[in-house]
N, C-alpha and C positions, 0 to 999 in steps of 0.2 A: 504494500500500500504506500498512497504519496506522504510524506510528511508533511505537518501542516505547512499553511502560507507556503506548499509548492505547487506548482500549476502541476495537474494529472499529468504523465506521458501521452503525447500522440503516438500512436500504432495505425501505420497503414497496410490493411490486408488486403492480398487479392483471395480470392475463392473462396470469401466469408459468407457464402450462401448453399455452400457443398455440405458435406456429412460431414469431417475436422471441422472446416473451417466455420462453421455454425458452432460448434463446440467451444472452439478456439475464442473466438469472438466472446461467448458466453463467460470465458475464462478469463480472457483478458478485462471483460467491465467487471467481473467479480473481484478483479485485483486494483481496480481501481482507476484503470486505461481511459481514454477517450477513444475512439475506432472511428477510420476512414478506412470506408471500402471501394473498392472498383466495382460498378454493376455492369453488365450491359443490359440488365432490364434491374427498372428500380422499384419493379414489381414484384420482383423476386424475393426481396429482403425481409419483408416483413412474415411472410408464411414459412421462412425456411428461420426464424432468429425470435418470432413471438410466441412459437412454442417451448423455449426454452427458458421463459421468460423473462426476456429484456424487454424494456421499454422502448417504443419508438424513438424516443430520444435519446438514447443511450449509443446510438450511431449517428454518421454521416454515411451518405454516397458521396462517389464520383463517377460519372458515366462515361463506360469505355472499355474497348476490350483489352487484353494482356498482350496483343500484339501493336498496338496502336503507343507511340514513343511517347505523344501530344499527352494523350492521359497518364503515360505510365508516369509522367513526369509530374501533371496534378495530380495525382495521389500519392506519391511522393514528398511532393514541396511540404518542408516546415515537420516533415514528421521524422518523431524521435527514433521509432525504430520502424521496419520495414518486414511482413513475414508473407512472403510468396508460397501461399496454396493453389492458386489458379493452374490446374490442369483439366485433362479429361483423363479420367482414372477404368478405363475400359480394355475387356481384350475382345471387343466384338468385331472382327474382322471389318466389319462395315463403318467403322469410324476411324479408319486408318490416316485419311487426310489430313481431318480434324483432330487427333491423335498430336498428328506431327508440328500443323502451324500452333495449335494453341500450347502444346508441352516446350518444345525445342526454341522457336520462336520467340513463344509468350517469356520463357523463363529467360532468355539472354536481356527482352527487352526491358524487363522488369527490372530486372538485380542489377542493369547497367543505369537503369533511370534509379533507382535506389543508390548507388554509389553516388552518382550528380548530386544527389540529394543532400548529403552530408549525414544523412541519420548516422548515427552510433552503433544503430545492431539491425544488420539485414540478415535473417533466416529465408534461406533456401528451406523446403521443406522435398525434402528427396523421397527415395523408401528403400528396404533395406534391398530390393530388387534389381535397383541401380548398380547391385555391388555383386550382380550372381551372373554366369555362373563363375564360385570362387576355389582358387585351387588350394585355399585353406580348410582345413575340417569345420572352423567357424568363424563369424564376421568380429573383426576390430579396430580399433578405431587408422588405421595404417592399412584396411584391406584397399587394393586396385579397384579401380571402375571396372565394372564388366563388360563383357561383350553380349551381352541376351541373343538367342535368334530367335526373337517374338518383339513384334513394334512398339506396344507400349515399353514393356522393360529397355527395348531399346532407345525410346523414346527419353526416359529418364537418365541411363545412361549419356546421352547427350547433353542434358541440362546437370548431371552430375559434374562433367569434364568442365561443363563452364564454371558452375561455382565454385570447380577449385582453379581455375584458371585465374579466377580476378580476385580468388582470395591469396596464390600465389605474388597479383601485383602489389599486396598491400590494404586491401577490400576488406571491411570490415565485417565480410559474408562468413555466417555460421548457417555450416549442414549440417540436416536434421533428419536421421531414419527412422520414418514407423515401420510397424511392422502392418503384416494385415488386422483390420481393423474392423470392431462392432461394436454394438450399445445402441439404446434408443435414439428415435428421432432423427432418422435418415432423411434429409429435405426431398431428395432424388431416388431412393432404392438400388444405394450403389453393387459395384458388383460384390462385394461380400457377404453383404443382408440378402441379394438376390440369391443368394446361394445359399443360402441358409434356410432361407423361405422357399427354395426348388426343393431341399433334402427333406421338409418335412410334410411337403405336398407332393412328395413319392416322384420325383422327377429324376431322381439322381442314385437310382441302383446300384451301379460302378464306381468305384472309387481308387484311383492310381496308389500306388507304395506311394510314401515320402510323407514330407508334412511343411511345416511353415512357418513359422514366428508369429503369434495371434496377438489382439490387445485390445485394451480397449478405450473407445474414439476418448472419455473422458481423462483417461489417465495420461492420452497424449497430448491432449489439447492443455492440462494442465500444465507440462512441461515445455509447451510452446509457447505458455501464455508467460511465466517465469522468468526464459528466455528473454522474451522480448520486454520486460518491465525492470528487468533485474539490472546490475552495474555492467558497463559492455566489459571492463577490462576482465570482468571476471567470467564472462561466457567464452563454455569451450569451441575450439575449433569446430568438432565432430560431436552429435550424439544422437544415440541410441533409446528410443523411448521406451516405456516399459513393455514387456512384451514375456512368454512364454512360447517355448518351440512346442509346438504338436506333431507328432505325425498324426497322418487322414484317420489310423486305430483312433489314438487318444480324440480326436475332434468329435469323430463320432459316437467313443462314447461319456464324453461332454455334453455331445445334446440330449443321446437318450437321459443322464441325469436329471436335465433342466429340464426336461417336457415329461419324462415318465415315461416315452414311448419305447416301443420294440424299434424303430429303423432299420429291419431289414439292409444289409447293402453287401454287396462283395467287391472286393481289393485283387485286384488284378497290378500285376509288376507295373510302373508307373513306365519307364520307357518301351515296353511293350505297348502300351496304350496312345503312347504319342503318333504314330500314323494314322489312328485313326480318330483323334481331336484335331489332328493339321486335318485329314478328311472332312471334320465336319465344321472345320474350320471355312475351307473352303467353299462346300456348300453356304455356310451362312450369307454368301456373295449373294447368293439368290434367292435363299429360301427366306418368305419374309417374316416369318416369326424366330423371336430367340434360341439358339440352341444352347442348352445346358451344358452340353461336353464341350469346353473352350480350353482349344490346345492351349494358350498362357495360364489358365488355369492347373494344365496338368504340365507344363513347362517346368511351372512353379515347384511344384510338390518334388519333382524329380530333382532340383535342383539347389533348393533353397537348401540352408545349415543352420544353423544355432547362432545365437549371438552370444560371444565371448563373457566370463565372467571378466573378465578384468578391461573390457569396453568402457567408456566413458557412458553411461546412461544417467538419466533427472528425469524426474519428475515422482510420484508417489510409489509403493511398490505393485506390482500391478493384481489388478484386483483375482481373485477365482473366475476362471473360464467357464464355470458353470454360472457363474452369478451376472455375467457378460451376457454368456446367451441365455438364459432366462429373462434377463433385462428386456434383451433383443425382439426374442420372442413375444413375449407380453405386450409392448407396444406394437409389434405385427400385428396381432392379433386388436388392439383396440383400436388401429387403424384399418380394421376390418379387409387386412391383406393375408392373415390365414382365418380358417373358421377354429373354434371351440376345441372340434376334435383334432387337428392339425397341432394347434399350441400344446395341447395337454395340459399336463399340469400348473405351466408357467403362464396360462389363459387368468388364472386367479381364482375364487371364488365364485361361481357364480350368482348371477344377479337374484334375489328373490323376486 
């Protein structure tokens, strides 16, 4: 919090209307921030930030997109710190494009219009994807970029190489990896809650070997929000938010915990199953409904490793993955995106 007779900190976010970055936002007026956001629609803001409940005055916009210099630079101007979440966080084949201009793009335009800026603390906000595949047994704070062969992860990897490129000039850029991520109140139904919400609506029978680094959106948002209110001299270069490794066993039986259910599912060798998620990868071009089996999806599992004890990580310790996805669940369910039977037990009591 600010001490008295100090003016709040300015924080300029981009992607404060996403799954984090709503979170983030929420974190950041909780610690006693002022927030400018980037929108490109400033109708956005309030249905994805008033259920968490902030007051509408508790923000600014600024309208415009992450690739546009003209704005990156008005949501920049005057602010103390700077924390880029604007991506598009997807592995649906069909949003390759848009993948590339707003990840790759967005994120050089940004973190170069935040340095112009003079803020004190610009966070990248990367994910630990950026860094696979790794020819370490597990990720720390000294692991290489990776080379992903999947667009998003490689997408990220791109904007990874920048922010250490202008923090190499001197750039007062702090990168920041989550891991995969859940908990209430997703603005969008991004792709982890989608999956979450496919496995217990019987869509997702098969399940590759591996697993994944999980967490949850509050305990990141909390260490992002820290980050950016905290002393700059004393933020690290690198960190790791809180997170546990799963393999696909432990996730799935995480969720039967949290809902009660049986989930039926069989684990097939996870690189055995990769030709046939790049297959239905590629159908996605056409087929115009979602496909569940998304080769980055089973990329991931195959590839991802553990985060190092001795990593640089902040923020709280992370919470029970059963207490995640019940959270997760429950509100699916009051947002009437599964039914009754679907949630099971993490639906609540029912109504009289």
């Amino acid at each position: 919090m600010n001490a008295p007779g100090r003016a709040a900190a300015l924080v300029a976010v981009t992607g404060g209307t996403g799954f984090l970055g709503a979170h983030t936002v929420a974190a950041l007026v909780a610690a006693g921030a002022r927030v400018r956001l980037l929108v490109r629609d400033p109708a956005r803001a309030a249905p994805a930030l008033e259920p968490l409940g902030l007051d509408p005055e508790s923000w600014r916009t600024v309208v415009g997109d992450v690739t546009d210099p003209a704005a990156a630079d008005r949501l920049c101007r005057g602010a103390d710190a700077v924390v880029h979440l604007g991506s598009v966080y997807s592995f649906d084949r069909r949003r390759r494009d848009d993948i590339a201009r707003t990840n790759v793009r967005g994120t050089e335009t940004v973190l170069r219009a935040a340095v112009r800026s003079g803020a004190g603390t610009v966070v990248h906000v990367s994910t630990v994807g950026a860094l696979l595949p790794s020819a370490d047994p597990a990720l720390h704070d000294d692991s290489a970029v990776g080379r992903p062969a999947e667009p998003y992860l490689a997408s990220k990897a791109a904007c990874e190489r920048t922010a250490r490129l202008l923090r190499s000039e001197g750039a007062p850029v702090r990168i920041v990896y989550p891991p995969a991520l859940l908990g209430p109140h997703d603005p969008r139904l991004g792709d982890q809650t989608g999956r979450l919400r496919d496995a217990l609506r019987g869509l997702m029978p098969l399940w590759p070997t591996g697993g994944f680094p999980l967490g949850d959106v509050r305990d990141t948002a909390a260490a992002l929000a820290g980050l950016a209110t905290g002393p700059a001299a004393d933020a690290p270069d690198r960190l790791f938010t809180p997170n546990r490794y799963l393999s696909t066993a432990d996730y799935l039986a995480a969720l039967r915990t949290a809902t009660g259910r049986a989930l039926p599912a069989a684990r097939l060798p996870g690189r055995a199953m990769l030709p046939a998620a790049r297959l239905a990868d590629l159908l996605q071009r056409w087929w115009p409904w979602h496909v569940p089996a998304e080769y980055g999806a089973a990329y991931t599992c195959v590839h991802a490793v553990p985060v190092a004890e001795t990593a640089t990580t902040g923020g709280p310790a992370p919470r029970p993955v059963e207490r995640t996805m019940a959270d997760t669940v429950h509100w699916l369910h009051r947002q009437g995106l599964l039914t009754r039977r679907q949630a099971g037990t993490a639906a609540g009591p029912a109504a009289p």
